[in-house]
N, C-alpha and C positions, 0 to 999 in steps of 0.2 A: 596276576596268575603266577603260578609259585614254579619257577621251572627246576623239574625232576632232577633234571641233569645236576641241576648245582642244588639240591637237598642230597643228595647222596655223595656232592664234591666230587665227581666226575667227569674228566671233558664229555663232550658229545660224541667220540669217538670212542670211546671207550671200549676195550673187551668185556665180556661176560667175565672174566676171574677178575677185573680190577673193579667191576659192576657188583662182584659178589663180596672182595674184601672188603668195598670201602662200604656197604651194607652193611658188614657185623660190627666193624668200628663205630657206625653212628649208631647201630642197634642199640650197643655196649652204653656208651654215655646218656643215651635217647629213654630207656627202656626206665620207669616208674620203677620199678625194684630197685633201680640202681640211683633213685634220687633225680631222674630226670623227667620231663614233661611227658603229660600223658599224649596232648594232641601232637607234640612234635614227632613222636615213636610214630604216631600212626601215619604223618605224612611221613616220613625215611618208608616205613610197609609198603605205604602206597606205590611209593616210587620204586622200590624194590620188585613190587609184582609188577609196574608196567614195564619195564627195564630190561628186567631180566628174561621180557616175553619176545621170541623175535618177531613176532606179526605184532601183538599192543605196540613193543617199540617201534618200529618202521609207521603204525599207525598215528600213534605219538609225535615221531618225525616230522610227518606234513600234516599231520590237521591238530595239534596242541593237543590239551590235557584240560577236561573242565571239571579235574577234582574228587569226581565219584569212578571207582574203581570198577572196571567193565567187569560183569559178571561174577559180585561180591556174593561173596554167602555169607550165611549168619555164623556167629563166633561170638567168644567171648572177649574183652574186651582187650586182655593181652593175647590173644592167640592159645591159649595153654591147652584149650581142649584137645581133646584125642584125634578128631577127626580132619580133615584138612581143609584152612582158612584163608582168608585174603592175605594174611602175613607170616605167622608163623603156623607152619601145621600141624607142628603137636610138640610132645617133649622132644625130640631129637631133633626136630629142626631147631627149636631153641637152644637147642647144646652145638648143635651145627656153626648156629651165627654165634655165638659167646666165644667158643674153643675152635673151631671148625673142627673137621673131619677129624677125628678121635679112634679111641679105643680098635686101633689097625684097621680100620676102617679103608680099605683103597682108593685115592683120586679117584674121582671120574675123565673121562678121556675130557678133554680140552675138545669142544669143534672151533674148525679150522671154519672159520665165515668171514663172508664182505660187512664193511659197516659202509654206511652211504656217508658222503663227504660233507663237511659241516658247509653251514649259508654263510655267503656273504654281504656284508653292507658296506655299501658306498655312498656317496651326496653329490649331489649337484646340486648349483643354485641356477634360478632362472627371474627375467624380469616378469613385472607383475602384467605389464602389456601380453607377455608370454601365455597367462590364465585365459586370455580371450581371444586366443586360436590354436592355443597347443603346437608340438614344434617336436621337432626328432632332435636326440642328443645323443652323443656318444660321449660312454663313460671310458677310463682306463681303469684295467683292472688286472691287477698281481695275484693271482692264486696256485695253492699246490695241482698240477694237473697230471692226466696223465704223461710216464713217462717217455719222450718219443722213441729210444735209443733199446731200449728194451719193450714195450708196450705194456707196459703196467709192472708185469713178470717182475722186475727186481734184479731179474740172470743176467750176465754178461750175454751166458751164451742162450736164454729163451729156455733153459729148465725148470722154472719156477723154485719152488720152496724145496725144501727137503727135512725127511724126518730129525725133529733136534735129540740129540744124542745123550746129552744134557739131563733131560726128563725122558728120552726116547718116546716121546710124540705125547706124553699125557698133559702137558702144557702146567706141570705140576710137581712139585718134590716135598718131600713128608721131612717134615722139621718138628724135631721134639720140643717140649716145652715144660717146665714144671708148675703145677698151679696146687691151689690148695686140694682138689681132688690125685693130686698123683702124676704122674708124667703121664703128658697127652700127646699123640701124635698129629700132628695138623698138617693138614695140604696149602701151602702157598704157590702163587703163581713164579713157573719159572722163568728166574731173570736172562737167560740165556736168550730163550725167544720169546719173552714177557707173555707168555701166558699162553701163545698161538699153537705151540707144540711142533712146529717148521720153523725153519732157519733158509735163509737163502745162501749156499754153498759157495757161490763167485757172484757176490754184490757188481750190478751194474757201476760203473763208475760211475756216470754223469746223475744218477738217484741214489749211490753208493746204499743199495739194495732196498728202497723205501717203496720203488716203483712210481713216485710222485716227483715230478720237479715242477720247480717254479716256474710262471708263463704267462708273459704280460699279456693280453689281449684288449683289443676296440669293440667292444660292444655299442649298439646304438639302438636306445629304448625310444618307444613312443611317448610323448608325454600329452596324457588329452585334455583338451580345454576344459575350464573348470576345476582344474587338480587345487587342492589345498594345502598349505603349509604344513612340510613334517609329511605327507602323505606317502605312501613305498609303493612303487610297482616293482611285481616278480618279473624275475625272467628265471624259467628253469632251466635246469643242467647248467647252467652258468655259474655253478658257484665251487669251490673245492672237490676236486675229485676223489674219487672213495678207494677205497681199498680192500683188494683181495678180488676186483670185478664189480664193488658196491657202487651203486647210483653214485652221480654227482648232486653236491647241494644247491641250492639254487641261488639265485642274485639278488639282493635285493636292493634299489635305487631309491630315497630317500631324497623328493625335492623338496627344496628351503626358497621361498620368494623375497627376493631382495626386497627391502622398502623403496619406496617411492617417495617422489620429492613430493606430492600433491597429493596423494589420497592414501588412506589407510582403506583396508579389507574389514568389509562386515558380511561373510558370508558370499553372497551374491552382488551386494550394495558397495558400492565404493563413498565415502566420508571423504569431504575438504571442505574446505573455509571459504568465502566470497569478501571480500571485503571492499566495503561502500563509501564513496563519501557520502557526506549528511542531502546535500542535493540532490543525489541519486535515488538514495532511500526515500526523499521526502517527494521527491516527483516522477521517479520510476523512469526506467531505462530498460534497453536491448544491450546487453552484454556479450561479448564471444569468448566462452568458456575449450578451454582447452582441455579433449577427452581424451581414454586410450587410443580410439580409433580415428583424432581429427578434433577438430576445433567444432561446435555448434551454439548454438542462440540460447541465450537466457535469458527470458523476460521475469523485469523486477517492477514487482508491483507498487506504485505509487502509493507508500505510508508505510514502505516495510521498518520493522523493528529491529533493532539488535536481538539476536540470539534466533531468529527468524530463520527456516529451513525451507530451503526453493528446491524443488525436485526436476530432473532432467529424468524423463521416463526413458527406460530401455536403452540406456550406454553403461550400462555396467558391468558385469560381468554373466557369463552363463552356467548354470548346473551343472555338476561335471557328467561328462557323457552327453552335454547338448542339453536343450530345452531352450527357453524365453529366458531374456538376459535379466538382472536388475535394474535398478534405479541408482542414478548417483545424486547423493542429498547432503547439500551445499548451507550450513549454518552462516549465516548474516554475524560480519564484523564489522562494525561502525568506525570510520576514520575521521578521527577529530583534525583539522588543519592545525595548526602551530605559524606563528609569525605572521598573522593578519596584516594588509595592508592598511593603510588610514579607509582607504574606499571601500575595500570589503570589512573593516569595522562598523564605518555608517552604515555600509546596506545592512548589517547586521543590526546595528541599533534600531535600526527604522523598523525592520522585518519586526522586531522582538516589540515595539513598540504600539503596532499594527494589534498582533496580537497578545498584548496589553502585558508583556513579560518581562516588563521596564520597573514593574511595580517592586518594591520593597521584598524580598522574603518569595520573590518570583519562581515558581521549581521548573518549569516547562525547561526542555531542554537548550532551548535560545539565551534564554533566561539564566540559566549555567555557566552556558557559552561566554556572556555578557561578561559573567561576575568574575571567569577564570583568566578573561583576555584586557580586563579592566587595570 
């Protein structure tokens, strides 16, 4: 999924004037007249009309972007018509985003708005015993928060922002330009108060007038049984705090399960190895397998084979959110001895002789046995 933010090259914080400049920059290079792609111009559009909307954006914010533009109308396919489209709305807006604001044309006032604070991700790891009861965790977590010494304000003394003097509040100043049409006047965002059209008058010291400082906290998330590798749980307002009075973002936790010395994860099933001597397999046995929750019984059927899978029902793991556990399913490795004794050589010849595997070109596996330890 294509995030808006970074088509248009702007943080998630962003103002509307830095939302709008970096819009006709990618217009510019974006836009089919100009040699550039047609479907890229139309995602820069796209993201431009959700962006620049303060309810689509905040909507955008918490619940993503799936691509189709809320409440599109019909247009042509650069925008050009007369009437107004999902991206450009007629000729002046297209001369808008190329040159901006033109022919003395005056800024628009700058609004003074909160933007809500970007999310954060962190990780923890946990063991995989941890999958089958879940377990409380506390993360450490550094984010810009609000600032205590001023309360967000930015003031030394709690008077918040003040008119910038600079642009005197249009969050904007008219910068001439020459282009092949003639000198054009164009509105850029001013760098004074980047765009906002207030200036903080006596910067807090301890936020030196950002209204944000840094603020370790202990948070401690729930982690529920079942949870899978790479999986995030939110915690909200947990995450960078916003600015101007804008929500905070939220948190987001990111658990990674360590491996495990004996079982790998298949979903709900945990996989490991048994490994048998040939006695065992050939005459079956009660084994005690060691689980997540405890040691229990394995019966091995007399004539098991290599590559052979023995299933332990319901020690496995549980569905996240609870349900019926899995199964843990144990593939059969066959353990050959090495360094026979003279006694256990004869039993072996005798054995293999019994069952006639003494013979010439013998394949039974006694028979192998014979030919490898001969």
């Amino acid at each position: 999924m294509t995030d808006l933010y970074e088509k248009l090259g702007v943080s998630r914080d962003a103002s509307e004037a830095e939302i709008k400049k970096a819009y006709r920059a990618r217009a510019r290079s974006a836009h089919p007249d100009a040699g550039g792609d047609e479907e890229e111009f139309k995602q820069v559009q796209h993201a431009y009309q959700v962006l620049s909307d303060a309810q689509a954006r905040a909507r955008y914010d918490r619940f993503g972007d799936d691509g189709t533009p809320n409440g599109r109308r019909a247009q042509d396919p650069f925008g050009f018509s007369g009437g107004q489209g999902a991206g450009f709305g007629g000729i002046g807006d297209v001369i808008d985003a190329f040159f901006g604001q033109a022919f003395g044309e005056q800024p628009r006032r700058a609004r003074q708005r909160s933007s809500q604070g970007r999310d954060v991700l962190v990780r923890t790891e946990i063991e995989l015993a941890d999958v089958l009861t879940g377990l409380s965790r506390t993360v450490e977590v550094e984010v810009p928060g609000t600032c205590p010494d001023c309360d967000g304000s930015g003031s030394a003394s709690g008077r918040g922002p003040v008119t910038c003097e600079a642009c005197n509040g249009q969050g904007q100043v008219q910068q001439v330009v020459r282009t092949a049409f003639g000198q054009l006047a164009t509105a850029v965002p001013c760098a004074a108060c980047r765009g906002t059209g207030s200036v903080v008058a006596d910067p807090c010291p301890t936020c030196e007038g950002e209204g944000r400082a840094m603020d370790t906290s202990s948070i401690t998330v729930e982690i529920p049984a079942g949870i899978s590798d790479g999986d995030r749980l939110r915690v909200t307002g947990s995450g960078e705090a916003g600015r101007n009075g804008g929500r905070p973002g939220d948190l987001y936790v990111e658990v990674r399960i360590a491996d495990h010395e004996i079982y790998e994860r298949d979903g709900r099933t945990l996989l490991g190895e048994v490994v048998l001597p040939f006695s065992q397999a050939a005459l079956g046995a009660t084994l005690t397998v060691p689980t997540l929750d405890g040691d229990t019984d394995l019966d091995v059927p007399a004539g098991t084979q290599p590559g052979s899978v023995l299933t332990i029902r319901r020690r496995g793991l549980p569905a996240t959110g609870g349900g019926s556990r899995g199964d843990i399913r144990l593939t059969v490795r066959l353990e050959v001895p090495r360094n026979l004794t003279d006694e256990q050589t004869e039993l072996l010849e005798r054995f293999a002789a019994i069952r006639g595997e003494d013979a010439p070109g013998a394949s039974g596996l006694f028979g192998r046995l014979r030919r490898a330890f001969s």
